[in-house]
LODREN-868933 format. One record per residue (C-alpha): residue number from 1; residue in one letter; x, y, z. Coordinates in steps of 0.1 Angstrom, whole numbers, plus 5000, padded with zeros to 4 digits. Each point is the difference from the previous one (the first is absolute). Example, Ala and Ser with C-alpha at 12.3 -4.5 7.8 and 13.67 -1.06 7.14 Angstrom:
2
(rec 1, 'a', (5123, 4955, 5078))
(rec 2, 's', (5014, 5034, 4993))
end
This chain:
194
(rec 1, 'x', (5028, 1773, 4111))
(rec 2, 'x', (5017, 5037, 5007))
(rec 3, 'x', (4968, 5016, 4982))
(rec 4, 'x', (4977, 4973, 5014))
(rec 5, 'x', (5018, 5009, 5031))
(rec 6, 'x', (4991, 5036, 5001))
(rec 7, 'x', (4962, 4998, 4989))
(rec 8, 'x', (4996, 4981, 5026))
(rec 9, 'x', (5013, 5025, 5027))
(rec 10, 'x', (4982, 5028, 4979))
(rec 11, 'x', (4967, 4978, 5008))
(rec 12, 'x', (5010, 4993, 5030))
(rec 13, 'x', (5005, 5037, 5013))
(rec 14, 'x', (4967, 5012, 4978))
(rec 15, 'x', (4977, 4974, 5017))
(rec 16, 'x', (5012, 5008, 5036))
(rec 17, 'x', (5000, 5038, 4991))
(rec 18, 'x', (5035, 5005, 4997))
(rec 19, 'x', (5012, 5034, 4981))
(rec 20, 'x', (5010, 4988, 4968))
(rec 21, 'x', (5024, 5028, 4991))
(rec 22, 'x', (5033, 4984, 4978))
(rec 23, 'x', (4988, 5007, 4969))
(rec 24, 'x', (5037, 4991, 4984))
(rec 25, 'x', (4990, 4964, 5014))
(rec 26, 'x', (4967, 4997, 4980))
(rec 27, 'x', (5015, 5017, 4973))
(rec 28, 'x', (5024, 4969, 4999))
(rec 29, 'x', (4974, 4975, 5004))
(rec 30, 'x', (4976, 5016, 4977))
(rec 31, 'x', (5030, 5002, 4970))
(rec 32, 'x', (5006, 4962, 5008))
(rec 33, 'x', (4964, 4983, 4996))
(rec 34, 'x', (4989, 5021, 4970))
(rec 35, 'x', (5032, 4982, 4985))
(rec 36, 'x', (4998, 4968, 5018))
(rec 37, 'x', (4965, 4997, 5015))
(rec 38, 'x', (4966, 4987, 4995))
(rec 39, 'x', (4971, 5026, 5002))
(rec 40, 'x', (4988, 4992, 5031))
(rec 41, 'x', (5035, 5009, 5012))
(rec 42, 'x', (5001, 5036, 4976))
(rec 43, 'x', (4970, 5007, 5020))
(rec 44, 'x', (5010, 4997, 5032))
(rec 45, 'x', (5032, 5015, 4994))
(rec 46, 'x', (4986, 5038, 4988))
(rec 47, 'x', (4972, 4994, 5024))
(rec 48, 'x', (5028, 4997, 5030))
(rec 49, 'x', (5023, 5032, 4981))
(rec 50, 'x', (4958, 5019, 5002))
(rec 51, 'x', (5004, 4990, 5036))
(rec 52, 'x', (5035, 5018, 5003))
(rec 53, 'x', (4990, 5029, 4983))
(rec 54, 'x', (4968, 5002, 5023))
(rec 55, 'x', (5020, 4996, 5031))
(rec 56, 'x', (5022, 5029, 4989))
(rec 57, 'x', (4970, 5018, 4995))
(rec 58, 'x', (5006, 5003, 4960))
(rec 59, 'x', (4964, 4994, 4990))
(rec 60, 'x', (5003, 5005, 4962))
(rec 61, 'x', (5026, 4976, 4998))
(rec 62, 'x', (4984, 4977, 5024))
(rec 63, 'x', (4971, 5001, 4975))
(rec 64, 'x', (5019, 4998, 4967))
(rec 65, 'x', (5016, 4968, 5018))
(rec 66, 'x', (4968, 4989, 5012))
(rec 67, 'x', (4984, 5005, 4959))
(rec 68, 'x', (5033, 4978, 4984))
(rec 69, 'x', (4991, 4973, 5025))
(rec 70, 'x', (4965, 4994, 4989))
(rec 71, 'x', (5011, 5004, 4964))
(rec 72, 'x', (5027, 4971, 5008))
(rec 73, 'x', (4968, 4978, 5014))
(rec 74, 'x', (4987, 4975, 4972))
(rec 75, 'x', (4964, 5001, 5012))
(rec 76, 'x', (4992, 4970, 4977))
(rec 77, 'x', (5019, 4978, 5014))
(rec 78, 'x', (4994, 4975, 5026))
(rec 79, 'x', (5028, 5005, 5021))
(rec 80, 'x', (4995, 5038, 5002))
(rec 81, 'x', (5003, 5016, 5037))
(rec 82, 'x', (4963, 5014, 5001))
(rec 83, 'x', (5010, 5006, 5040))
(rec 84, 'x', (5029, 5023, 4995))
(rec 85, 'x', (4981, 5014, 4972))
(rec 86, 'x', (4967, 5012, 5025))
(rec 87, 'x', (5030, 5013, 5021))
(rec 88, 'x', (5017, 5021, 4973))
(rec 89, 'x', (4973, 5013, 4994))
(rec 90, 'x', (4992, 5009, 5038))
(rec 91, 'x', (5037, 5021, 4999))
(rec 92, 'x', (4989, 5019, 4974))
(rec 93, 'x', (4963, 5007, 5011))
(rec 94, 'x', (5016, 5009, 5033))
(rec 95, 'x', (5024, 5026, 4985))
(rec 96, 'x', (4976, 5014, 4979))
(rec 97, 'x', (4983, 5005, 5037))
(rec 98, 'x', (5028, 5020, 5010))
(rec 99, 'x', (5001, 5019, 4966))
(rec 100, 'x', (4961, 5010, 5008))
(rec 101, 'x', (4994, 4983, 4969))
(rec 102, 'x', (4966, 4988, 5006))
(rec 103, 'x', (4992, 4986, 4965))
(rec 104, 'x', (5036, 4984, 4995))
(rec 105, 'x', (4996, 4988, 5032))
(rec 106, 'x', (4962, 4979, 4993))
(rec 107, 'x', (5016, 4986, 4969))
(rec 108, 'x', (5026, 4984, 5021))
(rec 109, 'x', (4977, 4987, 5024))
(rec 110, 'x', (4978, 4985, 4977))
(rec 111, 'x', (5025, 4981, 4982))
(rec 112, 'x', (5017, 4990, 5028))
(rec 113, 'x', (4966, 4984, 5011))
(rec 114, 'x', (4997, 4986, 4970))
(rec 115, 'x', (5031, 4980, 5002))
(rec 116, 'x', (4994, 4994, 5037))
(rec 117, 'x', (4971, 4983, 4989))
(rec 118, 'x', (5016, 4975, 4970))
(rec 119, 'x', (5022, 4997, 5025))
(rec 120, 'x', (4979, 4984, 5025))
(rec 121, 'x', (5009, 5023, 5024))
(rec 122, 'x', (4966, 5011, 5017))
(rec 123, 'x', (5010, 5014, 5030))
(rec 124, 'x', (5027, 5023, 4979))
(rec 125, 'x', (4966, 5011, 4976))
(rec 126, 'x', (4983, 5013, 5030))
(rec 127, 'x', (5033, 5022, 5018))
(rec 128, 'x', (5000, 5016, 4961))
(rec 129, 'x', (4967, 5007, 5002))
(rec 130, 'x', (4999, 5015, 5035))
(rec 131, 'x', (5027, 5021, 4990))
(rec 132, 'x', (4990, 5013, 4968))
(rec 133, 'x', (4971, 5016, 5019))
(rec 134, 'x', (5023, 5030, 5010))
(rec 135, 'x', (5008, 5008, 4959))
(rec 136, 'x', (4961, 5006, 5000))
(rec 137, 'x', (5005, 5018, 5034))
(rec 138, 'x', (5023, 5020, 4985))
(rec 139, 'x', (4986, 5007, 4967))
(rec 140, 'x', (4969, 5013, 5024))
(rec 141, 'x', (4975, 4972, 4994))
(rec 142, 'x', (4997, 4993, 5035))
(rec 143, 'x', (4968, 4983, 4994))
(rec 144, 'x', (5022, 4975, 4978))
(rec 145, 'x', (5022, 4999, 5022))
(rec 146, 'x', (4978, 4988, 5026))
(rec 147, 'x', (4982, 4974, 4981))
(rec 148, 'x', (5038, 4987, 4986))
(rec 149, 'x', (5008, 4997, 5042))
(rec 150, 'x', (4960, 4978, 5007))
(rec 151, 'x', (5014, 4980, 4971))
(rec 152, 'x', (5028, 4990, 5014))
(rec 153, 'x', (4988, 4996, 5032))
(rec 154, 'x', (4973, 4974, 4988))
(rec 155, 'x', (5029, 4982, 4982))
(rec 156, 'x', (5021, 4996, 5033))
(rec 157, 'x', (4971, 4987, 5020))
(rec 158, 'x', (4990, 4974, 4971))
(rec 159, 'x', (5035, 4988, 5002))
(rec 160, 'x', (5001, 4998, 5037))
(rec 161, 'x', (5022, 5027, 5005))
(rec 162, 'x', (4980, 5021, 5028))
(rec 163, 'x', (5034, 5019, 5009))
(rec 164, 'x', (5012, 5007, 4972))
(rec 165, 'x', (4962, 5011, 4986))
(rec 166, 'x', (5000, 5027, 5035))
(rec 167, 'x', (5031, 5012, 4988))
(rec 168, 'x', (4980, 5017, 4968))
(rec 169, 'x', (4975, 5017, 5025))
(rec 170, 'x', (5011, 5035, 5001))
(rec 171, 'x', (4985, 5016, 4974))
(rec 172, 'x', (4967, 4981, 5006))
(rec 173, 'x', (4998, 5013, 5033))
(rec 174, 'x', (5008, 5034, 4993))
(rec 175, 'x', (4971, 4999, 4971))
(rec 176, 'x', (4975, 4981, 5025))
(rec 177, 'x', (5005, 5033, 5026))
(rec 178, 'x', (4998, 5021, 4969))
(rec 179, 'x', (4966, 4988, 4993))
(rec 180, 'x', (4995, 5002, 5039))
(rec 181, 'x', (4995, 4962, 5003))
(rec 182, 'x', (5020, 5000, 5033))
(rec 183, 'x', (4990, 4960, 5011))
(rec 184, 'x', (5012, 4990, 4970))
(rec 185, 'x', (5030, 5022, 5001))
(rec 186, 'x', (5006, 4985, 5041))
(rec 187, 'x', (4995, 4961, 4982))
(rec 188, 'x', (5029, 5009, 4975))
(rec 189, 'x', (5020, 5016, 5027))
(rec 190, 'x', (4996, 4969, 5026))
(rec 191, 'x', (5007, 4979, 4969))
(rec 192, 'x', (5034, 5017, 4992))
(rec 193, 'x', (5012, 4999, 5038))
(rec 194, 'x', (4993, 4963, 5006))
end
């Protein structure tokens, strides 16, 4: 229960955005599930010690911590964790961002779409896929870019999710005034502020 005990609070703090930064806590918790654990538990263990090292802003060991948790994860089995997988995936396709990684950064994404999807988790797919738009921004394939952003956009509204679709407008309005289609620039910016 100690461990059990402190995974939890590491959840707890990295769902409700709480600096994670003991990492001689997680190093604890890591040493005791890869002796005593099941997978599931190995993973979310060196994916909570990625989340320390992220927090401290140590990206190359949030990463390497990040890559020994997916290794942990038995993809075959029924019982894997697809969700935390699509989310380990997210960490590292964000600090690959902040790296101005572009390419690292796609490969991230689309895996952690990938698992978003087995996973069931549509509305998870979508946020990747919004967000990998600015590794094509980045890489200069604006055009990308933009189509990545419609994409996502159409996805929200054929969920249902109008708010969460006008929060993926900004680089569709900028490329409608770019093309000097202003009405359809206004539409997506009366969209974003209702």
């Amino acid at each position: 229960f100690f461990h059990d005990g402190k995974v939890l609070v590491g959840v707890a703090h990295n769902t409700f955005y709480i600096s994670l930064e003991s990492d001689s806590t997680m190093h604890d918790v890591v040493d005791y599930y890869s002796k005593h654990g099941t997978r599931n538990q190995m993973v979310r263990s060196y994916y909570l010690l990625g989340c320390v090292y992220r927090d401290k802003g140590d990206a190359i060991r949030a990463i390497e911590s990040y890559n020994i948790s997916v290794r942990k994860a038995d993809v075959g089995s029924p019982d894997c964790n697809y969700h935390l997988l699509s989310r380990i995936y997210a960490q590292m396709a964000a600090l690959f961002h902040g790296q101005h990684s572009p390419q690292l950064e796609l490969n991230m994404w689309k895996k952690a779409i990938d698992y978003a999807k087995v996973a069931k988790d549509t509305l998870a797919a979508i946020n990747f896929l919004s967000h990998s738009a600015g590794a094509y921004h980045m890489s200069g394939n604006k055009k990308k870019a933009v189509e990545i952003t419609r994409q996502a956009y159409q996805q929200y509204l054929a969920y249902g999710r109008r708010d969460l679709a006008a929060s993926t407008v900004t680089p569709i309005i900028e490329d409608e005034i770019n093309r000097q289609k202003y009405h359809e620039a206004k539409r997506y910016i009366d969209e974003y502020i209702q």
